[in-house]
GUDRENVO-973051 format. One record per residue (C-alpha): residue number from 1; residue in one letter; x, y, z. Coordinates in steps of 0.25 Angstrom, whole numbers. Layout:
N
+-----+------+-------+-------+-------+
: seq : type :     X :     Y :     Z :
+-----+------+-------+-------+-------+
: NUM :    A :     X :     Y :     Z :
...
+-----+------+-------+-------+-------+
//
This chain:
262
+-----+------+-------+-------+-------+
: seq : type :     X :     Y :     Z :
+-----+------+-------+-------+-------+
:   1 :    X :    75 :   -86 :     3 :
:   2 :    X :    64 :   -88 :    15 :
:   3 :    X :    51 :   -81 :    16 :
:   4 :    X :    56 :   -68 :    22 :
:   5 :    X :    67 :   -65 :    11 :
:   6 :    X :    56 :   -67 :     3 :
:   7 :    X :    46 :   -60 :     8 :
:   8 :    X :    57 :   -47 :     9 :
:   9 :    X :    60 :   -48 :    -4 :
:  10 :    X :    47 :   -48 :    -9 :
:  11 :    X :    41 :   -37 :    -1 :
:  12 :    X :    56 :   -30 :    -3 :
:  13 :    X :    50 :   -29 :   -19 :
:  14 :    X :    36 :   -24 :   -16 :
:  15 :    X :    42 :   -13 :    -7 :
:  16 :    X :    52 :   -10 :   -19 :
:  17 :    X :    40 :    -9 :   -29 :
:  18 :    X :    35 :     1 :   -18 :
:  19 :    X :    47 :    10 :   -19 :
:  20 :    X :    47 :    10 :   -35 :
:  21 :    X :    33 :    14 :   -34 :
:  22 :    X :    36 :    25 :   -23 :
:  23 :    X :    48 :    27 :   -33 :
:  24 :    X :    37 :    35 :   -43 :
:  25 :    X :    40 :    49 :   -36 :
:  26 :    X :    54 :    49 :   -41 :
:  27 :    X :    51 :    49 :   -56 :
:  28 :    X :    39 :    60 :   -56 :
:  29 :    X :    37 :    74 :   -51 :
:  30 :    X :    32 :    78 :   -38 :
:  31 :    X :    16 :    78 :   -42 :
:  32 :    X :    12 :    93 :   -41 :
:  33 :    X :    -4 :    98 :   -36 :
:  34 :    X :   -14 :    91 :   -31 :
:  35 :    X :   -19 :    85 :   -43 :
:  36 :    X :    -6 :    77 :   -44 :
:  37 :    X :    -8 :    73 :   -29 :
:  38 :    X :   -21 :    69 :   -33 :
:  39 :    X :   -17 :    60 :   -43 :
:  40 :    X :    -5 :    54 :   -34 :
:  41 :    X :   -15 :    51 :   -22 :
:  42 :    X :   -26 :    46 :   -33 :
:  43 :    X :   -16 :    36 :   -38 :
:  44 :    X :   -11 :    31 :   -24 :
:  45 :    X :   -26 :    30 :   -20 :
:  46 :    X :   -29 :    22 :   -33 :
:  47 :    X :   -17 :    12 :   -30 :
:  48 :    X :   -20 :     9 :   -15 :
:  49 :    X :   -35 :     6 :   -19 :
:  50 :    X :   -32 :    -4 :   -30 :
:  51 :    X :   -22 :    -9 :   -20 :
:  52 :    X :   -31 :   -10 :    -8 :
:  53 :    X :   -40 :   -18 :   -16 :
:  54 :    X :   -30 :   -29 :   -26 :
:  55 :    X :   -19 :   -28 :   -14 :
:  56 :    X :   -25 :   -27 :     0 :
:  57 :    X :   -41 :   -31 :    -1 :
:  58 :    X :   -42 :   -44 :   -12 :
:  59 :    X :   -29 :   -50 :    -5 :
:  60 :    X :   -34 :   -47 :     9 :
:  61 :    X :   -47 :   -54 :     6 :
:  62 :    X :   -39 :   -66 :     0 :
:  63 :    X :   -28 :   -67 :    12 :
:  64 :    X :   -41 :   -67 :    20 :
:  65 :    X :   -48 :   -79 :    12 :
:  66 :    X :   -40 :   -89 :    21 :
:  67 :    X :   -44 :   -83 :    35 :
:  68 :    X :   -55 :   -88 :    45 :
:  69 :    X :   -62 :   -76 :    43 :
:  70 :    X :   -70 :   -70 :    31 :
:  71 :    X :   -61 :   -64 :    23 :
:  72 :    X :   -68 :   -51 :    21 :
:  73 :    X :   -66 :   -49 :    36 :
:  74 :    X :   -51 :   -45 :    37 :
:  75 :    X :   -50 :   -39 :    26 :
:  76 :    X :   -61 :   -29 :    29 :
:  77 :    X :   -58 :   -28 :    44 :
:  78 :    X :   -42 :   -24 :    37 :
:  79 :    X :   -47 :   -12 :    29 :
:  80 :    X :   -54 :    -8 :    40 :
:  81 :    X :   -41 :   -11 :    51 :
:  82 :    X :   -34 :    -1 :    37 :
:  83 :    X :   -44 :     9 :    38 :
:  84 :    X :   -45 :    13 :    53 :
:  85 :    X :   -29 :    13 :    52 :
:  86 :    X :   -29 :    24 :    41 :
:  87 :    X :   -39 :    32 :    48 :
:  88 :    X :   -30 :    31 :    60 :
:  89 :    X :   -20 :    34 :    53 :
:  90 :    X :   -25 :    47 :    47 :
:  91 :    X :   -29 :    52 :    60 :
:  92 :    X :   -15 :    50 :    65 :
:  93 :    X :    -8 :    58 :    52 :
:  94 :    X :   -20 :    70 :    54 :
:  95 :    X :   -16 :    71 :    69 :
:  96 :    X :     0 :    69 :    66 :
:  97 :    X :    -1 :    79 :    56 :
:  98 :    X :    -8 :    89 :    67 :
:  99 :    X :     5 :    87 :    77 :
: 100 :    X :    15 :    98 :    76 :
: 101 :    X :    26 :    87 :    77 :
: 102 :    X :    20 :    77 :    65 :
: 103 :    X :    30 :    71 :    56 :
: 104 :    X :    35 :    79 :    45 :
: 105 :    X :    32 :    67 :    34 :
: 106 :    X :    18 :    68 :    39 :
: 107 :    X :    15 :    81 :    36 :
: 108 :    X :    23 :    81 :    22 :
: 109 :    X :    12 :    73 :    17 :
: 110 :    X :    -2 :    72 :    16 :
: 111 :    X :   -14 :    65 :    25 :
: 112 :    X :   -19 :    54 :    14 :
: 113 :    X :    -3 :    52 :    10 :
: 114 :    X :     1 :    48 :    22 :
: 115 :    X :   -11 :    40 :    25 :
: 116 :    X :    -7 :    32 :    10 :
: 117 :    X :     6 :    30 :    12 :
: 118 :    X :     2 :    23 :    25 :
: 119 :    X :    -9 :    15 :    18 :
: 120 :    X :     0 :     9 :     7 :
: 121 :    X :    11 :     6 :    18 :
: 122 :    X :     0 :    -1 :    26 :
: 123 :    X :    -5 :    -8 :    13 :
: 124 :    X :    11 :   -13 :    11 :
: 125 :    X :    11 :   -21 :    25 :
: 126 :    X :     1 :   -33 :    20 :
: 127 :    X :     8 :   -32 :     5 :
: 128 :    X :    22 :   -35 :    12 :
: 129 :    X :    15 :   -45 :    21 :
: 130 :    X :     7 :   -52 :     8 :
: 131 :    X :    19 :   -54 :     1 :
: 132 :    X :    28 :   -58 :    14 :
: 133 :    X :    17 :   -70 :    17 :
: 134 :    X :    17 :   -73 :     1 :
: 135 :    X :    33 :   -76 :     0 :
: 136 :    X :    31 :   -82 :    15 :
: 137 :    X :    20 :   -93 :    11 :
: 138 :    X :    30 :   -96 :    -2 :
: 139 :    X :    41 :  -100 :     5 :
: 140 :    X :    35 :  -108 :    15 :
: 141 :    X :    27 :  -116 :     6 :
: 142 :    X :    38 :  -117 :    -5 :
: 143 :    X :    28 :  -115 :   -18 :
: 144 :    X :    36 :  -108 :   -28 :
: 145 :    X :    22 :  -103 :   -31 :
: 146 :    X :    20 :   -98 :   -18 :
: 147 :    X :    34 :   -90 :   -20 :
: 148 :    X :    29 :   -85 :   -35 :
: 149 :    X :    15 :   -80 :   -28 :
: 150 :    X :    23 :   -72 :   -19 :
: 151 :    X :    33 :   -66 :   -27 :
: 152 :    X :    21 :   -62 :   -36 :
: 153 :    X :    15 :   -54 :   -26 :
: 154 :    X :    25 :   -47 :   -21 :
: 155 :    X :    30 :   -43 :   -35 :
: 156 :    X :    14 :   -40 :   -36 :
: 157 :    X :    14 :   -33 :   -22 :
: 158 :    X :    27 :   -26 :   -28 :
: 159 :    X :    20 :   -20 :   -40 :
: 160 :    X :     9 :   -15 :   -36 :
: 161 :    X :    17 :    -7 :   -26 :
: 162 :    X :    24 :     2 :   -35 :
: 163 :    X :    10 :    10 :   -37 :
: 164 :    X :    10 :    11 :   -22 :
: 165 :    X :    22 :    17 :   -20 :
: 166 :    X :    21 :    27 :   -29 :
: 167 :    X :     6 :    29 :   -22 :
: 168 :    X :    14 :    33 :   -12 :
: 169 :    X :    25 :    41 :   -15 :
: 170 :    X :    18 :    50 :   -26 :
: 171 :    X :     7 :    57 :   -17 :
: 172 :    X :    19 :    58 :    -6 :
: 173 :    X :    27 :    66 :   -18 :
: 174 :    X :    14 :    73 :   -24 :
: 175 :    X :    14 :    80 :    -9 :
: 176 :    X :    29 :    85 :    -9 :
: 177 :    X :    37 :    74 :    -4 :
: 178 :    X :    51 :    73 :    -9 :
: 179 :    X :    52 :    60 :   -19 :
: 180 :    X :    63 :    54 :   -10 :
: 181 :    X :    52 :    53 :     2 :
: 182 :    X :    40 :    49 :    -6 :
: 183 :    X :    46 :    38 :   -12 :
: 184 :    X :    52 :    33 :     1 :
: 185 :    X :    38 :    35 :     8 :
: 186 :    X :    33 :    28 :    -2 :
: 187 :    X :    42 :    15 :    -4 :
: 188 :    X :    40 :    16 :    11 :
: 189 :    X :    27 :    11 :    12 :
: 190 :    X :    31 :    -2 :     7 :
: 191 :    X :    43 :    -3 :    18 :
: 192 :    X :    32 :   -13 :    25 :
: 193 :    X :    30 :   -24 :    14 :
: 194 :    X :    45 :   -30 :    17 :
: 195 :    X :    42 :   -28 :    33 :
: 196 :    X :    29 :   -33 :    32 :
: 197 :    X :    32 :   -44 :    22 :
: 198 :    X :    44 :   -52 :    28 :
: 199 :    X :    35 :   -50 :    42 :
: 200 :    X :    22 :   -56 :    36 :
: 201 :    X :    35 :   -70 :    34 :
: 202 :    X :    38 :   -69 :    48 :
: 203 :    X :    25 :   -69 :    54 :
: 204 :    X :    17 :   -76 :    41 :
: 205 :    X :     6 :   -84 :    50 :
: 206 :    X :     4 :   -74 :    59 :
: 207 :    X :     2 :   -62 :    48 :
: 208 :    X :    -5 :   -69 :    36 :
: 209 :    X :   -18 :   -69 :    43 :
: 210 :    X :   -17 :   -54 :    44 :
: 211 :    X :   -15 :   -50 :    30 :
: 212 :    X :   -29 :   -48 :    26 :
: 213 :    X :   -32 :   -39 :    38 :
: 214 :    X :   -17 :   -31 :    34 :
: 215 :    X :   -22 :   -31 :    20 :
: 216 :    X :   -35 :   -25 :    23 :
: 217 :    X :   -29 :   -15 :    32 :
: 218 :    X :   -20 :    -8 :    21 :
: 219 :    X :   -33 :    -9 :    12 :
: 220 :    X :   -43 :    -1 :    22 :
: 221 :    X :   -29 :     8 :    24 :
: 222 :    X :   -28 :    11 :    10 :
: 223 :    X :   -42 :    13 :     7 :
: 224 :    X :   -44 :    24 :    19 :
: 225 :    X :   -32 :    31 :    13 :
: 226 :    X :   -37 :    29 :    -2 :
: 227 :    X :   -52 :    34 :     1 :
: 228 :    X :   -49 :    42 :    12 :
: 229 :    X :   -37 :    51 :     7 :
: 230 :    X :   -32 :    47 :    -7 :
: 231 :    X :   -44 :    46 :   -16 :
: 232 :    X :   -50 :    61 :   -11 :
: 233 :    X :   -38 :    68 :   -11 :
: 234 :    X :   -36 :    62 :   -25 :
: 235 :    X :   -49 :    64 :   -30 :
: 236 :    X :   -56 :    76 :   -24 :
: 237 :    X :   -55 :    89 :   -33 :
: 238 :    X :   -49 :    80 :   -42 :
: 239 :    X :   -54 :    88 :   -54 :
: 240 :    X :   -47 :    80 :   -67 :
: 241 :    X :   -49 :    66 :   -60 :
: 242 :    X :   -34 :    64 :   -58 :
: 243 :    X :   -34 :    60 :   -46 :
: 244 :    X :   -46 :    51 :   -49 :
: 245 :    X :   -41 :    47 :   -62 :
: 246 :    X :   -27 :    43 :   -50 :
: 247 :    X :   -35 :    34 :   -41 :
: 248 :    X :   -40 :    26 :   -53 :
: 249 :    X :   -25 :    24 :   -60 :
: 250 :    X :   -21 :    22 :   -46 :
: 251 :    X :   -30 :    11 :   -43 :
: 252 :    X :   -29 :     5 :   -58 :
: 253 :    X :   -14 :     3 :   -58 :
: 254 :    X :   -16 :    -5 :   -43 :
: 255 :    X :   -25 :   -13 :   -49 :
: 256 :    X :   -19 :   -16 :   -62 :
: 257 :    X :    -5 :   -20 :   -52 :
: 258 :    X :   -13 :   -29 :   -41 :
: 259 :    X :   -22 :   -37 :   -52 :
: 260 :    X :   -10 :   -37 :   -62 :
: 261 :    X :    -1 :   -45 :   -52 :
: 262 :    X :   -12 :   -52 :   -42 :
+-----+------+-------+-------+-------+
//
């Protein structure tokens, strides 16, 4: 099998693990009042923080070690590239949202919803392309080590997206969304790790410089949507700490998952 079979197969897997994760909404009833919404976008703002840091920011600043520049630099000038695309963003959905001919899906669901399903989407494009580049070096050098580095990360990569998924897919169902739609929305998100993935092989010189600035950018996206829309709504008049006590298990169970499997 060369490089690009693969890379497909092991990004195949982590968008697999997505799905499962996404799969959550199947086995548990529709989350009734806000203090259940609360708890659903505590925990998904808890997992995208942990993940921001052990999955985007540390690799970012070690992708970036090698590079003519300092590494701080593109990581840093990333999150802030991330940032400025999220606030764009959220003006967009707010004037979209005002049109009499908006998308229907748009209005079904909520402001800091949307904007985290795109976060996490964004945050799958440099995953896909980290393990794509990891089976490509592999296979062009011809180290069996190379190869068992590679297939731990994408079975890493793989793991820690079950949480994600269901990140997704549970604040999508707290706001009334059928089960079928929530858990195709969110296995959705991780439709971009093969795309990305086998086209992080094909154009391997040109985009590995890239991956720190690509990392940074889903971090500084996932922060804006965390700070901005998930931690307040979870945490304001939050009078039994639920949706505080959410953020903390959230971010907990990432962490365990990214330092448990490197």
């Amino acid at each position: 099998m060369n490089a690009i079979g693969y890379a497909a197969l092991g990004t195949s897997f982590t968008f697999a693990m997505t799905a499962a994760g996404s799969a959550v909404v199947f086995f548990i009833r529709r989350p009734g009042g806000s203090g259940s919404k609360r708890v659903c976008l505590g925990f998904a703002a808890g997992v995208m923080i942990a993940s921001t840091i052990w999955s985007l920011i540390i690799p970012a600043v070690e992708y970036a070690r090698g590079s003519a520049l300092p590494a701080i630099l593109p990581v840093t000038g990333g999150m802030a590239l991330g940032t400025a695309f999220l606030l764009v963003l959220e003006v967009l959905i707010e004037r979209l949202r005002g049109l009499s001919r908006a998308p229907r899906a748009l209005n079904a669901v909520s402001q800091s919803t949307a904007l985290l399903t795109a976060a996490v989407t964004l945050h799958n494009i440099p995953e896909g392309m980290a393990v794509g580049l990891c089976f490509a070096l592999a296979v062009a050098s011809g180290e069996p080590a190379l190869m068992l580095g590679a297939i731990s990360l994408a079975l890493g990569v793989g793991v820690q997206n079950l949480p994600e998924g269901a990140a997704i897919s549970l604040p999508l169902r707290g706001e009334g969304m059928g089960r079928g739609r929530a858990f195709a929305l969110g296995a959705a998100s991780a439709v971009v790790e093969p795309i990305f993935g086998v086209l992080a092989v094909l154009a391997v010189t040109t985009l590995q410089p890239l991956l720190p600035w690509l990392l940074g950018f889903a971090a500084g996206a996932m922060l804006f949507v965390s700070v901005r829309e998930l931690i307040p709504e979870a945490c304001c008049a939050d009078e039994r700490y639920m949706g505080t006590l959410s953020v903390l298990l959230g971010f907990s169970l990432m962490m365990i998952l990214d330092i448990a499997l490197g």
